[in-house]
Biopython code that builds the backbone (N, CA, C, O; Angstrom):
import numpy as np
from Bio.PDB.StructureBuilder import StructureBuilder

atoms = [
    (1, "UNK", "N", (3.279, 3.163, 7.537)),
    (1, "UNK", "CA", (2.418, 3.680, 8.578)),
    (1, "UNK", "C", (1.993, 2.560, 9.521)),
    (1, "UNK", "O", (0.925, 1.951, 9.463)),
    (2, "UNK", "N", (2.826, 2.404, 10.260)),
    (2, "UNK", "CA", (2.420, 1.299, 11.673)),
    (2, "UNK", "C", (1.205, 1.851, 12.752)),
    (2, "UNK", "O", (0.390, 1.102, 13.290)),
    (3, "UNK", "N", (1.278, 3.368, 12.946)),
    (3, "UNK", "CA", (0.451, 4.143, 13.704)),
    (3, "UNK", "C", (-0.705, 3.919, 13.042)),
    (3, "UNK", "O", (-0.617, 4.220, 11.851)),
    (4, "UNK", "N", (-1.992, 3.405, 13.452)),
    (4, "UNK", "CA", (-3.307, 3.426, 12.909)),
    (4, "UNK", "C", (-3.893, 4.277, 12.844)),
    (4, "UNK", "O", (-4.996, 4.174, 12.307)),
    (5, "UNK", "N", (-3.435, 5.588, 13.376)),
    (5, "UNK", "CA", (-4.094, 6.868, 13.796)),
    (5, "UNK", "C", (-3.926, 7.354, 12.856)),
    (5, "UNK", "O", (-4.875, 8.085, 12.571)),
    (6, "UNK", "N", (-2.851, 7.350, 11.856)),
    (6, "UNK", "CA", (-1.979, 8.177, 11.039)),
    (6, "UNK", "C", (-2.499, 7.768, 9.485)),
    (6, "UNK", "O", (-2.118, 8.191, 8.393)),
    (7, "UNK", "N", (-3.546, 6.752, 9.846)),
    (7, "UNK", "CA", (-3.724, 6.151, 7.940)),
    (7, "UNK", "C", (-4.596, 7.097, 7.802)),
    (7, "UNK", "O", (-4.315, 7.866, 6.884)),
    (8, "UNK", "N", (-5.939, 7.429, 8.595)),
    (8, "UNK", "CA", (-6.575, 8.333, 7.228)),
    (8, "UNK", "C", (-6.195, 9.549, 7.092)),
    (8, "UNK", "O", (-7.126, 10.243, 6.685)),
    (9, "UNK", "N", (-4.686, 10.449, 7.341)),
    (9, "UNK", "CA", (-4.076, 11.069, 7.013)),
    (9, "UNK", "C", (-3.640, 10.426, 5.638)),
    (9, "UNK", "O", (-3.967, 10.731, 4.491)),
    (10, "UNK", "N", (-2.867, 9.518, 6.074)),
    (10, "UNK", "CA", (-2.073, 8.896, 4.921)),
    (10, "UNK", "C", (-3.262, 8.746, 3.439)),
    (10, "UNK", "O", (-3.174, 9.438, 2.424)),
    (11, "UNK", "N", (-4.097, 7.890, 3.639)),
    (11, "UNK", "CA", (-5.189, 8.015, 2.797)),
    (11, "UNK", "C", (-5.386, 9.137, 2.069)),
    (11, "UNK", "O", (-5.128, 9.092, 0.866)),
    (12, "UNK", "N", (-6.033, 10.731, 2.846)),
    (12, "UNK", "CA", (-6.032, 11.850, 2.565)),
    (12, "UNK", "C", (-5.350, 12.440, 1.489)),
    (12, "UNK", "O", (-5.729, 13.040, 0.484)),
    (13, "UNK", "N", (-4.119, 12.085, 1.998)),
    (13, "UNK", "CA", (-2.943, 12.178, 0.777)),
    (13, "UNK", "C", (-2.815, 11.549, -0.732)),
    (13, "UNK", "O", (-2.464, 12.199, -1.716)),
    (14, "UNK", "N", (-3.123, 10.334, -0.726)),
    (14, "UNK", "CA", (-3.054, 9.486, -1.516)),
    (14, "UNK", "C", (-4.370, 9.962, -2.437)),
    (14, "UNK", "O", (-4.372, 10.080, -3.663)),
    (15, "UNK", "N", (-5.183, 10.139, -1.771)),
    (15, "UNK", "CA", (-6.892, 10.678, -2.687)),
    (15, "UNK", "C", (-6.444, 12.360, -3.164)),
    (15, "UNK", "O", (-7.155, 13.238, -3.655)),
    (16, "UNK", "N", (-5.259, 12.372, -2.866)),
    (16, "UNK", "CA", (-5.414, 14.239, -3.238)),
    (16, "UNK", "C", (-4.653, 13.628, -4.776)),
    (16, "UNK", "O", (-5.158, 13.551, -5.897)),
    (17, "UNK", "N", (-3.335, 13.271, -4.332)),
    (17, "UNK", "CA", (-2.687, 12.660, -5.728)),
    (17, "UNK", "C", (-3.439, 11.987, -6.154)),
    (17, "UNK", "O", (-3.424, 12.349, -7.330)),
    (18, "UNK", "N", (-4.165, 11.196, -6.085)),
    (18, "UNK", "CA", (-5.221, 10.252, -6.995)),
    (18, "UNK", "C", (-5.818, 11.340, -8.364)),
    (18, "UNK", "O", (-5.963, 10.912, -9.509)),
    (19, "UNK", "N", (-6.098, 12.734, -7.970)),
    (19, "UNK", "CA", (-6.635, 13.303, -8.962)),
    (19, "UNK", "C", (-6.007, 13.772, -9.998)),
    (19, "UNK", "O", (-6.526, 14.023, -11.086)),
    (20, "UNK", "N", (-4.522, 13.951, -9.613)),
    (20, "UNK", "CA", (-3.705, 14.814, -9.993)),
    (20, "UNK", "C", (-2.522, 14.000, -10.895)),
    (20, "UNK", "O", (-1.645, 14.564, -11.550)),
    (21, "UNK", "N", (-2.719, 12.484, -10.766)),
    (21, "UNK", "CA", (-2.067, 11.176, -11.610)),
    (21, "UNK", "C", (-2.692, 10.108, -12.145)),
    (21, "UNK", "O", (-3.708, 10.147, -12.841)),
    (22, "UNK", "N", (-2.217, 9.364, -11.891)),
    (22, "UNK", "CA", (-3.023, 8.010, -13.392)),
    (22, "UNK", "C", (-2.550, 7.056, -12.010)),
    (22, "UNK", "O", (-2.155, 7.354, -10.883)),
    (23, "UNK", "N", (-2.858, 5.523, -12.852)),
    (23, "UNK", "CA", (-3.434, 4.340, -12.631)),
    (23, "UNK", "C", (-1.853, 4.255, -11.415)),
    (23, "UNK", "O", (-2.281, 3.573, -10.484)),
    (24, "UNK", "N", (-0.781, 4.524, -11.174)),
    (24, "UNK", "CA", (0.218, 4.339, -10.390)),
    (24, "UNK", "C", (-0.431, 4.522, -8.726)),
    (24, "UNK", "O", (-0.367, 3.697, -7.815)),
    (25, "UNK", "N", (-1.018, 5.810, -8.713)),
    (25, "UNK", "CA", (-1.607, 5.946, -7.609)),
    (25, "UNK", "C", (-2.690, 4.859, -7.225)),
    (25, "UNK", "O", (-2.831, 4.437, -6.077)),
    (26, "UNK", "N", (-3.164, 4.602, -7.912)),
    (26, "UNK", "CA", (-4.836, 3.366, -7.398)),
    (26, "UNK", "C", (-3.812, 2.407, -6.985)),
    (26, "UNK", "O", (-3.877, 2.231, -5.768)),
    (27, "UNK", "N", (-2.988, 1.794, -7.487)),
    (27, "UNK", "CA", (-2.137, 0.805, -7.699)),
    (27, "UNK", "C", (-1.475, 0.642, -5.744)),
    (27, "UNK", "O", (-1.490, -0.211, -4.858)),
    (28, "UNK", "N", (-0.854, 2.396, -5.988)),
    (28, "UNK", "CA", (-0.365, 2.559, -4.099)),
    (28, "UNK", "C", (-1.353, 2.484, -3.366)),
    (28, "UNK", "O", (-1.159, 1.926, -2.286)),
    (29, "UNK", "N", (-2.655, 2.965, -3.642)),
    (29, "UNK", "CA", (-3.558, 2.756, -2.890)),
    (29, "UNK", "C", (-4.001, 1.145, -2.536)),
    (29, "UNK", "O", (-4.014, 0.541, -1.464)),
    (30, "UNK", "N", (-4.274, 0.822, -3.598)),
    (30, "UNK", "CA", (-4.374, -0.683, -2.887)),
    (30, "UNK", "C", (-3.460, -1.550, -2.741)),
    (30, "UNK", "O", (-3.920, -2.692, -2.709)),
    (31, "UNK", "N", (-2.203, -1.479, -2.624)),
    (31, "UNK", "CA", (-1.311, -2.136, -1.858)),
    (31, "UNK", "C", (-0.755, -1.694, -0.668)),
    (31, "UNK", "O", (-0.021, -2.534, -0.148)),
    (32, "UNK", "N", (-0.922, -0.142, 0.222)),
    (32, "UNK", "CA", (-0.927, 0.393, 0.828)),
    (32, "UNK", "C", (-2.188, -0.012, 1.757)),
    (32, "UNK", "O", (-1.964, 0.164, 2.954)),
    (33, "UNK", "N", (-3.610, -0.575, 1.409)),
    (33, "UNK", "CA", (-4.354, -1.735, 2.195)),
    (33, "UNK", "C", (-4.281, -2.661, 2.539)),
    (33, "UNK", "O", (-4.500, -3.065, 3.681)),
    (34, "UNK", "N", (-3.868, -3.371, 1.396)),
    (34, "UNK", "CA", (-3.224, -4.408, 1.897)),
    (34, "UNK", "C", (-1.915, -4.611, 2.908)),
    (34, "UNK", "O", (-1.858, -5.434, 3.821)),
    (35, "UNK", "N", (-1.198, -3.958, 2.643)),
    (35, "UNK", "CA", (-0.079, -4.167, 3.539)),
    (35, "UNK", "C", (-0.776, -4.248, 4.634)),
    (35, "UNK", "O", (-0.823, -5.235, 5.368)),
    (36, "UNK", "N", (-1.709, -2.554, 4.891)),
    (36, "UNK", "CA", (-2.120, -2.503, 6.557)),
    (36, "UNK", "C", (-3.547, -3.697, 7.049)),
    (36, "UNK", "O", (-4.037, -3.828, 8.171)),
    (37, "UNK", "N", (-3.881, -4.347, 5.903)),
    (37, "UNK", "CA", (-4.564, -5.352, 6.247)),
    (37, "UNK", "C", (-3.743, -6.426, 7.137)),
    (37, "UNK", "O", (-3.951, -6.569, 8.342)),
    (38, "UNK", "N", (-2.686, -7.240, 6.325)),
    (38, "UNK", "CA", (-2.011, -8.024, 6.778)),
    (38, "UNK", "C", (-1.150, -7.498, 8.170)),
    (38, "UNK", "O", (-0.744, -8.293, 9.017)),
    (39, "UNK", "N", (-0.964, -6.156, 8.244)),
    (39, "UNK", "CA", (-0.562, -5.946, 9.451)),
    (39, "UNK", "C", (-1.160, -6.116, 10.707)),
    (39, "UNK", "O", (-0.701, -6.541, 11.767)),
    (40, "UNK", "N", (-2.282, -5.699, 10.388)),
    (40, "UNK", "CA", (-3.422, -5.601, 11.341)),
    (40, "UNK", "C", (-3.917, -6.805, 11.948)),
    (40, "UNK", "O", (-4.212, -6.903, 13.139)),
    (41, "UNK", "N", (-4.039, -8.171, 10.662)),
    (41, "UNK", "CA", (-4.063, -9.548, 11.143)),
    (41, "UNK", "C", (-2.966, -10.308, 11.706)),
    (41, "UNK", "O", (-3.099, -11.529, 11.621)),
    (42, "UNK", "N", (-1.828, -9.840, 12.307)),
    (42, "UNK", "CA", (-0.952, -10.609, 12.292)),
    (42, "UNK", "C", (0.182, -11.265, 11.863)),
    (42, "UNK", "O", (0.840, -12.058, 12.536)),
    (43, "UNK", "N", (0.499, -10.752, 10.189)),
    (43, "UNK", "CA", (0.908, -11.481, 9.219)),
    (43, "UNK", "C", (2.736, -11.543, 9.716)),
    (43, "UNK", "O", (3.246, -10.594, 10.312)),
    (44, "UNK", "N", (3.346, -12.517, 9.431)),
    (44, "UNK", "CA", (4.415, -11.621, 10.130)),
    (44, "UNK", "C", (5.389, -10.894, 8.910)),
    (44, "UNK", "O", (4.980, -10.886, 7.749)),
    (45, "UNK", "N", (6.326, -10.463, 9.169)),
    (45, "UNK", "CA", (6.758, -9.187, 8.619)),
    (45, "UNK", "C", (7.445, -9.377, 7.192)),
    (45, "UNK", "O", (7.920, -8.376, 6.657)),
    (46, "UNK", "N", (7.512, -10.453, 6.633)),
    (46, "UNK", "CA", (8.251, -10.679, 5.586)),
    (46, "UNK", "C", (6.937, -10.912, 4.903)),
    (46, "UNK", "O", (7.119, -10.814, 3.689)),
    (47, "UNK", "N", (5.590, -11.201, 5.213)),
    (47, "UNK", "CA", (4.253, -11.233, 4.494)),
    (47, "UNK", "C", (3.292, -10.200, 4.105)),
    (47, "UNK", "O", (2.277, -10.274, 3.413)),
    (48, "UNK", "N", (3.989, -8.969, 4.866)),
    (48, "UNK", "CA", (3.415, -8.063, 4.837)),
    (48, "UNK", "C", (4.185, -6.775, 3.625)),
    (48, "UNK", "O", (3.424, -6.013, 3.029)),
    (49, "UNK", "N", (5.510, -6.708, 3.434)),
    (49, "UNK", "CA", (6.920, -6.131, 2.771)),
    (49, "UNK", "C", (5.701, -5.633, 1.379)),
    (49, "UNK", "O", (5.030, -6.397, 0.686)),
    (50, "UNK", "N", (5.742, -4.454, 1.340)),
    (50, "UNK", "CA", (5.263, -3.962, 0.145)),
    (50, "UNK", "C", (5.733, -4.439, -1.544)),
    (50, "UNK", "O", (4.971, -4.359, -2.508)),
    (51, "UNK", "N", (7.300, -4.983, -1.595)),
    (51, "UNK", "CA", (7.293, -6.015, -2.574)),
    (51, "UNK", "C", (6.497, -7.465, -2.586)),
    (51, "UNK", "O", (5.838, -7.798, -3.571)),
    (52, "UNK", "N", (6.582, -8.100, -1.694)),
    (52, "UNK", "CA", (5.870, -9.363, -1.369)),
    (52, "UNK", "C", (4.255, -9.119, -2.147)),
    (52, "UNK", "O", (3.837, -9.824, -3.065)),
    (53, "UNK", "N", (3.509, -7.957, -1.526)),
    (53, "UNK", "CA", (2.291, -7.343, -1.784)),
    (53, "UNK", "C", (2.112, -7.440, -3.296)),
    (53, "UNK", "O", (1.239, -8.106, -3.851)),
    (54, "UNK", "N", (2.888, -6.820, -3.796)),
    (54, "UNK", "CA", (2.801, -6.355, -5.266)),
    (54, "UNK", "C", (2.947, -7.564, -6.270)),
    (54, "UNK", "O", (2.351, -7.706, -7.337)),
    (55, "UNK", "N", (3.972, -8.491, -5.626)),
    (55, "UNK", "CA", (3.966, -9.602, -6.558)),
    (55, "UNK", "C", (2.698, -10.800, -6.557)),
    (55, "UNK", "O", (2.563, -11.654, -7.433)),
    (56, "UNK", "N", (1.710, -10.610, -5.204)),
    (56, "UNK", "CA", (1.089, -11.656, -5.001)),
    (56, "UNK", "C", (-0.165, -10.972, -5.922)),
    (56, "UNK", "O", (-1.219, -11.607, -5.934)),
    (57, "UNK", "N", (-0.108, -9.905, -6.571)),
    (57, "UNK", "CA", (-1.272, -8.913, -6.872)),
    (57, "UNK", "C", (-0.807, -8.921, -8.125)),
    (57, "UNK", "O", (-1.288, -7.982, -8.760)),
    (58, "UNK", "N", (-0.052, -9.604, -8.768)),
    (58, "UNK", "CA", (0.533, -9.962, -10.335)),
    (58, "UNK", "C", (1.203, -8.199, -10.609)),
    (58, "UNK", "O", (1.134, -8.104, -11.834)),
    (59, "UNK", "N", (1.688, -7.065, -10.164)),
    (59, "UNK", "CA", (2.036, -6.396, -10.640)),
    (59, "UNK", "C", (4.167, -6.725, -10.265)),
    (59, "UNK", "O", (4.750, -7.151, -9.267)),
    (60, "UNK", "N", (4.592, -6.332, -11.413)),
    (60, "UNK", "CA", (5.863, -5.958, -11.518)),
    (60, "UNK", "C", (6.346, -4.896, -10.730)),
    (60, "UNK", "O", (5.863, -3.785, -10.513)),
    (61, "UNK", "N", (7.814, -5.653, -10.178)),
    (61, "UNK", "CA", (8.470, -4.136, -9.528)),
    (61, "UNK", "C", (9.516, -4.243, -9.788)),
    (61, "UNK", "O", (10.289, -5.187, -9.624)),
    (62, "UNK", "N", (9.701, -2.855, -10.414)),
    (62, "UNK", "CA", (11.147, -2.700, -10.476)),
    (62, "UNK", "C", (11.633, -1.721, -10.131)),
    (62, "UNK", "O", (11.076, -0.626, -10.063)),
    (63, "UNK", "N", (13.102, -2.059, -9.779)),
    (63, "UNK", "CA", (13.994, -1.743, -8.946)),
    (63, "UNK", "C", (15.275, -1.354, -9.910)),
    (63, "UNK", "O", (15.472, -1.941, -10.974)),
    (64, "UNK", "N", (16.051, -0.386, -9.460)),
    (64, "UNK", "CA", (16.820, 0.005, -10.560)),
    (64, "UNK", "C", (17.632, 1.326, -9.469)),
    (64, "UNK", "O", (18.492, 2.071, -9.938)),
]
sb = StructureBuilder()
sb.init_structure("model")
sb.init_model(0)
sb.init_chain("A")
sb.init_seg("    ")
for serial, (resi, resn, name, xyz) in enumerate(atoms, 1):
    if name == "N":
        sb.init_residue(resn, " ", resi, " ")
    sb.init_atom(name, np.array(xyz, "f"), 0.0, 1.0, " ", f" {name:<3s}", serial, name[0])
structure = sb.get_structure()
């Protein structure tokens, strides 16, 4: 979500599944801030990559 208009849609969404799943969702949720944090400051685009995010936040990703 590059459109800023479009996050607290996006949000919206994310809080509906939040009720309806476990700890995976909190997890999208706050790396889904972060990303749009670092977007928002400038970061450039390889600092911002939702893997980059996840590893600096000690969680594992895997890919498969």
């Amino acid at each position: 979500m590059r459109d800023r208009t479009m996050r607290d849609q996006s949000r919206a969404v994310i809080k509906t599944f939040a009720y309806q799943c476990c700890n995976e969702i909190k997890v999208l949720h706050e790396v889904v801030e972060e990303v749009w944090r670092r977007m928002d400051d400038g970061w450039d685009e390889e600092s911002y990559g939702w893997v980059e995010v996840m590893l600096e936040m000690g969680r594992g990703v895997m890919l498969g």
